[in-house]
C-alpha positions in Angstrom: 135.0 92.4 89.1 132.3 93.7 91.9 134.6 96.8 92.3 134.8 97.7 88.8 130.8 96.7 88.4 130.1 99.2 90.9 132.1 101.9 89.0 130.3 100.8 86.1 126.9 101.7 88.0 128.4 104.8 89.4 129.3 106.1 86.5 126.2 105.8 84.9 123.9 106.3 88.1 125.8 108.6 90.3 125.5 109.9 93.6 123.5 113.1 92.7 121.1 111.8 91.2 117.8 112.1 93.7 114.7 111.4 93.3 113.3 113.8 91.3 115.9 113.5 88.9 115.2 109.2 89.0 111.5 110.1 88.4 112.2 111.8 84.9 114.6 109.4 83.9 112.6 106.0 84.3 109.7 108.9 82.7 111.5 109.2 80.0 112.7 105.7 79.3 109.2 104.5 79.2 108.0 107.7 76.7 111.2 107.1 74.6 110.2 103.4 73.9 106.1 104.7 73.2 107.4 107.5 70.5 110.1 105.0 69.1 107.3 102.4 68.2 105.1 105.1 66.6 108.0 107.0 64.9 108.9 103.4 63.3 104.9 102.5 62.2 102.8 105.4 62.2 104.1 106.7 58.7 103.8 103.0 57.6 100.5 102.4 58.9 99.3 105.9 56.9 101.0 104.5 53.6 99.3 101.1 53.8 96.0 102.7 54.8 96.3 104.5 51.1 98.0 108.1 52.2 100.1 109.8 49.6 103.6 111.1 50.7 101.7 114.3 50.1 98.9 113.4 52.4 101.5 112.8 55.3 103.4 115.5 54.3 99.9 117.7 55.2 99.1 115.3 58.5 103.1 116.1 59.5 102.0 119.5 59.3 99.0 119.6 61.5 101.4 117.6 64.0 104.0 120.1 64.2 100.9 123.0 64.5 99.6 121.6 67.3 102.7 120.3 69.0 104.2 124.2 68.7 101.1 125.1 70.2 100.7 123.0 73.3 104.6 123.6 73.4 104.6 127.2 73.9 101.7 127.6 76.1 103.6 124.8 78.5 106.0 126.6 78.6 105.1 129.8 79.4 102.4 128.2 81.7 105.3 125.5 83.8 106.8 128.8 84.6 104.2 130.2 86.9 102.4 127.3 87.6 105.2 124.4 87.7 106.0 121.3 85.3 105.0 118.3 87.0 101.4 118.3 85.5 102.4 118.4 82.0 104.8 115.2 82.6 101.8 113.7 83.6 98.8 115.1 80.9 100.7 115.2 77.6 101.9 111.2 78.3 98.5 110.3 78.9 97.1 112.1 75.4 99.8 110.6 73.8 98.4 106.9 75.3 94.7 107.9 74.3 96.0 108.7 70.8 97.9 105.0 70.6 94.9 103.3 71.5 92.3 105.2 68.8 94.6 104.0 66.0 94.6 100.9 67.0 90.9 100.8 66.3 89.9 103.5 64.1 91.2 103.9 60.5 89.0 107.0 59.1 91.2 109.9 57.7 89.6 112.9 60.1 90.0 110.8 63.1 93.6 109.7 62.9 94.6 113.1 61.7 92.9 114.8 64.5 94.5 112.0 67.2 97.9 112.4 65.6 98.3 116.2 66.6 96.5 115.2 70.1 99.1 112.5 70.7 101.9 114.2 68.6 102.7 111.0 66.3 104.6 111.4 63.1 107.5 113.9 65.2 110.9 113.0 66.0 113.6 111.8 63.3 113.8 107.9 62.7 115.4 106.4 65.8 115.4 109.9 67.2 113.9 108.9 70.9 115.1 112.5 72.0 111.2 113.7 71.0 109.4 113.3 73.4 106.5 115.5 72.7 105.3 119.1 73.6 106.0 118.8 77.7 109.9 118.7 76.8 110.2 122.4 78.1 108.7 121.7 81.4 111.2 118.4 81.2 113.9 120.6 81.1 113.0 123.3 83.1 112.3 120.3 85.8 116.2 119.1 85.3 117.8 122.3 85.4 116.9 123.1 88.3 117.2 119.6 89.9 121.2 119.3 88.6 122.5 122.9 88.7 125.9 124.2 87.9 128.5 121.8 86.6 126.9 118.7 86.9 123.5 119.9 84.5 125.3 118.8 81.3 125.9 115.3 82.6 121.9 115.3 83.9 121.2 115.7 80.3 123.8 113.5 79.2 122.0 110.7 81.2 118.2 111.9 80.1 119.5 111.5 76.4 121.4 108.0 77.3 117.5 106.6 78.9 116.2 108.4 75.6 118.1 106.2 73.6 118.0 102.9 75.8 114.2 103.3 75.5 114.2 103.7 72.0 116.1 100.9 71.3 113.7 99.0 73.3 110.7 100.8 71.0 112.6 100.0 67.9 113.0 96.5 69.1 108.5 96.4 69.8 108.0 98.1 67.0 108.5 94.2 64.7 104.7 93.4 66.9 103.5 95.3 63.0 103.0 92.2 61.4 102.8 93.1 57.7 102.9 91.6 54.2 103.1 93.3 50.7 99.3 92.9 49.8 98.1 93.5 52.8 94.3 95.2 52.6 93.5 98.3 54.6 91.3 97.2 56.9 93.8 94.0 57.7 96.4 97.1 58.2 94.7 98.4 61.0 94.5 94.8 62.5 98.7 93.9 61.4 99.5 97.0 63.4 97.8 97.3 66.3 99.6 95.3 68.9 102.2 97.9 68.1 100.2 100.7 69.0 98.8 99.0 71.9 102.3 98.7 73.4 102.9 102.5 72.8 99.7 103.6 74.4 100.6 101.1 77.5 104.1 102.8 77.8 103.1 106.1 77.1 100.5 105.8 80.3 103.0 104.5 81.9 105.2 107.3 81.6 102.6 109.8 82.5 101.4 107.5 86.1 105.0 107.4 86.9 105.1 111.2 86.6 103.2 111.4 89.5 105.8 110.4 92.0 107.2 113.9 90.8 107.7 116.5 93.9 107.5 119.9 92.1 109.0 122.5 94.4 108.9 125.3 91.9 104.3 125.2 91.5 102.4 126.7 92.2 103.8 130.5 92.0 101.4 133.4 93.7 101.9 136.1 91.4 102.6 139.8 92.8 100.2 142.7 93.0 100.4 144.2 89.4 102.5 141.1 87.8 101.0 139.0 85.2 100.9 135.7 85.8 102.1 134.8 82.3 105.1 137.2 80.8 107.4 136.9 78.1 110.5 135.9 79.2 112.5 139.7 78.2 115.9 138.5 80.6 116.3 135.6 78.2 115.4 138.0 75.0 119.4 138.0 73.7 119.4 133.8 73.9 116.5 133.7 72.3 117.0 136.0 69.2 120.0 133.6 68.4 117.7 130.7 69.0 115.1 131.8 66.3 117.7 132.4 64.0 119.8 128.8 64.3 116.6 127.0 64.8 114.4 128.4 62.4 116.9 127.0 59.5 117.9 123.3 61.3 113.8 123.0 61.4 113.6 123.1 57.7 116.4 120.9 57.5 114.7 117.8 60.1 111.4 118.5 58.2 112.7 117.4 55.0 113.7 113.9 56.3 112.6 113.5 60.0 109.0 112.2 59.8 109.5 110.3 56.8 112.7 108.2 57.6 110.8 104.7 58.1 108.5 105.8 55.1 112.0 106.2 52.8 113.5 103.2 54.0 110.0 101.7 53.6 109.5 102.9 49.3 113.2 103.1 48.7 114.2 99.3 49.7 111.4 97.6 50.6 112.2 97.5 54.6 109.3 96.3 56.8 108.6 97.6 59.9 110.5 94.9 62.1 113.8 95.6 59.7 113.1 99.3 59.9 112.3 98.7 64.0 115.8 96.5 64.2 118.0 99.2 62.4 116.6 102.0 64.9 117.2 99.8 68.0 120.8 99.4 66.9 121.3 103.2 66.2 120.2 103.7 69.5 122.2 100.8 70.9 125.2 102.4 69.2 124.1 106.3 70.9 124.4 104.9 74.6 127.9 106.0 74.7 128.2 108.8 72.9 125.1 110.7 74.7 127.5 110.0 78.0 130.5 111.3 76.2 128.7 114.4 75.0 130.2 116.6 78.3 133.8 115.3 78.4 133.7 116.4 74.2 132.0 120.0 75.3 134.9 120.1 78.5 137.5 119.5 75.2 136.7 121.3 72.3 133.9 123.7 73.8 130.1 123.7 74.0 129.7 125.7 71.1 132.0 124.2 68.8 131.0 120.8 69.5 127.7 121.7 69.0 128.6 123.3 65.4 130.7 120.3 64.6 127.6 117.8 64.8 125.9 120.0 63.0 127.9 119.7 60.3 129.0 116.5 60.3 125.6 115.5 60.6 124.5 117.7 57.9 127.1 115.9 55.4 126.4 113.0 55.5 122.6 112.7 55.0 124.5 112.7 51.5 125.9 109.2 51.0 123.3 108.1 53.2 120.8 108.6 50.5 123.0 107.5 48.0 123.6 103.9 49.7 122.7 101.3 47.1 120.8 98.7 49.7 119.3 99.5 53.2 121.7 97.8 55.4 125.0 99.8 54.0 122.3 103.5 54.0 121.6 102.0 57.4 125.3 101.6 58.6 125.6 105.5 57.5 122.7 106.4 59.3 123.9 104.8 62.5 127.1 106.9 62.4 125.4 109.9 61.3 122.9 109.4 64.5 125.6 108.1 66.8 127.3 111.8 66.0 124.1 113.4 66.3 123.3 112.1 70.1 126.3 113.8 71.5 124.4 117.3 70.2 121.3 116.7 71.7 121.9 117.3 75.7 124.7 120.0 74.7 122.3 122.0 73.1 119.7 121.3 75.9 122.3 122.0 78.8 123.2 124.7 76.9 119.8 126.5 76.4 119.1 126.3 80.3 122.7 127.3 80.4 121.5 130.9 79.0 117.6 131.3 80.5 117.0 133.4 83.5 116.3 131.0 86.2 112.4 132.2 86.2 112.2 131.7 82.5 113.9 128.8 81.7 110.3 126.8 80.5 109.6 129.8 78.6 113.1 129.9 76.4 113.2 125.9 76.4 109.4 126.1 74.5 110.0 129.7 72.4 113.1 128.9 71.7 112.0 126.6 69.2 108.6 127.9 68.3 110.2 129.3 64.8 111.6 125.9 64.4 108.3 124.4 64.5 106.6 126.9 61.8 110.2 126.1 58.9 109.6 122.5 59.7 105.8 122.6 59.4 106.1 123.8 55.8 109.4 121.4 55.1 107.5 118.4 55.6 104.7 119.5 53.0 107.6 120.1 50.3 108.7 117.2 51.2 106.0 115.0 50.4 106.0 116.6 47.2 109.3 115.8 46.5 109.2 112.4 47.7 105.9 112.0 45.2 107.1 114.0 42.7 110.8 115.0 42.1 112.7 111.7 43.8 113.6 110.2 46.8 116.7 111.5 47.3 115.8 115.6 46.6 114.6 116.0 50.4 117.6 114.6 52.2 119.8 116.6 49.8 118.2 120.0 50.4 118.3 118.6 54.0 122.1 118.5 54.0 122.3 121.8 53.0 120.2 123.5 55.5 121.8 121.2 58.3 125.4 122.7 57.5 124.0 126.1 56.9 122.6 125.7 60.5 126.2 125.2 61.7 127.8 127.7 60.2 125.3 130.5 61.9 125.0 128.7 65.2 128.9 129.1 65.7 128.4 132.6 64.0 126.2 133.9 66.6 127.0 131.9 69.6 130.6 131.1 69.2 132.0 134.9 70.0 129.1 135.5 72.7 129.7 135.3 76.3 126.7 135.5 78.2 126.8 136.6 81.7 126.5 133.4 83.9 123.2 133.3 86.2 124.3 130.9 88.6 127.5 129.6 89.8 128.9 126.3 88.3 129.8 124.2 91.0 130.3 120.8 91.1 127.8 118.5 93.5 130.1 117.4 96.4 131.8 114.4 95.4 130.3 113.9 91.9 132.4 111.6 89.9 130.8 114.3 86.9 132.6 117.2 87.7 135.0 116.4 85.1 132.5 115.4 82.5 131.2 119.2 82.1 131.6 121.8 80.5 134.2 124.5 82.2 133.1 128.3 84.2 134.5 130.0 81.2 132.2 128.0 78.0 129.8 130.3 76.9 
């Protein structure tokens, strides 16, 4: 039993994991849990203050504006400058934001803390999100885990994603509501919730500070500026624009307003809506492990297409579900598939980037993204208000399969000259858990 307990913690916390790489992780445990709570309650909070689907449809907008913004300029600027001191800023906004909506209630302010903290992003029990400092994150892993042990580094960072937002899901019940509850006596149900996500975003950012980052600061050349677009990359990121420009209208449709549908369409509170997300994420642990040994078998790209698609299909009976535990059941497959996408694709991204770029690509890579899904989330407040519940998710569907079908167009025949050799650390147990020399 000791033996096979070790293995256990082995598996899961190997050798080659050092200490930069343990910093990110606890990191991002801690942020996961802080954006889990306000992914579950923010878009309640807004409804029982008196917003309109419409109305968050508009503050979903400004918070994908300003999260594209502060996400490109990070990433252009962690590339000549170094990542640690966005791990450590963008936490802390995000923990100044928590703490002014659990005071404040007036429109301008909590629109204007949203895009400063980045609330109302992610996708339900998505804890992926972590905010705008994500392409200094990855930059930060790649080069931490190199070769064939990168796609198991992000297998773990998605696996601490998910523990922590099962944890959030779980803190996210604190919202004490009741039907008739008055707006002022909202901002009072939910606070202790946002208290806890401001405590763990800080969190997050003071642990960031253990960091050591050996790529900052950079002394630019005679003649070289000091900020440049990243033209080595320029063939990745093409495709990029293109596959992410059409998955961001799809996670506009239905991302920031998951809670708020279960919320209007059966009546979930936020402690039912809070327990649902920490069980997805529960169920994710594995797969977001899994997620290299099913790129080392089928391929990087067409796993990633087949997640996609899956994914894509069935938002379908999902919205169809006649009560919110069986819609819930679907989502927790649907997101359980979806987990095993998420550190392919970011492997995969820093698989492509020029070593000196790889910030850059991570953040431009899905700047298009940002601008489909910014305008998504507006139609779909309309819908929502408007047309019916069910009209965003199916447009959603259709996007999200769409998205797959290009993806393995314009990745899937592609092979991309490698930048660095894939070898595996000496004596990882991951080795086999990655993705082959030969995946493009």
């Amino acid at each position: 039993m000791i033996d096979r307990s070790r293995g256990l913690f082995h598996l899961l916390w190997p050798e080659w994991i050092g200490p930069n790489l343990r910093i990110i992780l606890i990191a991002r445990l801690t942020m996961s849990a802080a954006r889990a709570i306000a992914g579950v309650v923010t878009a309640l909070y807004l409804a029982a203050e008196g917003f309109s689907a419409v109305e968050l449809g508009l503050l979903f907008f400004v918070v994908t504006a300003a999260s594209a913004a502060m996400a490109t300029l990070i990433g252009l600027l962690a590339d000549r400058f170094g990542r640690k001191p966005f791990l450590i800023v963008i936490p802390l906004l995000a923990a100044l934001a928590a703490a002014v909506y659990a005071v404040f209630r007036e429109p301008v302010v909590l629109f204007a803390f949203a895009a400063v903290g980045t609330f109302g992003r992610g996708a339900g029990a998505g804890g992926g999100s972590v905010g705008p400092y994500q392409p200094a994150e990855s930059a930060f892993v790649a080069e931490v885990a190199t070769g064939q042990v990168r796609a198991a580094a992000f297998g773990r960072l998605a696996f601490v994603s998910a523990l922590g937002a099962l944890v959030g899901g779980l803190l996210a019940g604190l919202a004490r509501t009741h039907p008739h509850l008055s707006m002022a006596g909202a901002t009072a149900a939910y606070r202790p919730a946002f208290l806890a996500a401001g405590f763990l975003a800080a969190a997050a950012g003071l642990i960031a500070l253990g960091l050591r980052d050996e790529s900052a600061p950079k002394p630019s050349r005679p003649g070289r500026p000091r900020i440049r677009w990243p033209r080595r990359s320029w063939p990745a990121l093409w495709r990029f624009w293109v596959t992410n420009s059409v998955n961001g209208v799809a996670i506009g449709m239905f991302g920031p307003f998951m809670s708020y549908w279960l919320y209007v369409r059966y009546g979930a509170t936020p402690g039912e809506i809070g327990l649902l997300f920490a069980l997805v994420n529960l169920g994710s642990l594995v797969s977001t492990l899994s997620a290299a040994s099913i790129a080392r078998r089928l391929g990087t790209v067409p796993a990633i297409v087949a997640v996609r698609a899956v994914t894509g299909v069935m938002l379908v009976p999902m919205v169809l579900a006649p009560s919110f535990w069986i819609a819930g059941g679907l989502y927790l497959v649907r997101m359980v598939v979806q987990r095993v996408g998420l550190p392919l694709r970011q492997s995969f991204t820093q698989d492509l980037a020029d070593p000196e770029e790889r910030a850059s690509l991570a953040a431009l890579s899905n700047l298009p993204a940002q601008g489909t899904m910014a305008g998504s989330q507006v139609l779909a407040g309309y819908l929502f208000d408007d047309v019916s519940l069910a009209a965003p998710f199916e447009l959603a569907a259709a996007f999200q399969v769409a998205n797959a079908v290009l993806y393995g167009v314009l990745f899937g025949p592609w092979r991309p000259r490698r930048k660095e050799a894939a070898l595996p650390a000496p004596g990882s147990p991951d080795s086999v858990l990655s993705p082959p020399d030969a995946e493009p």
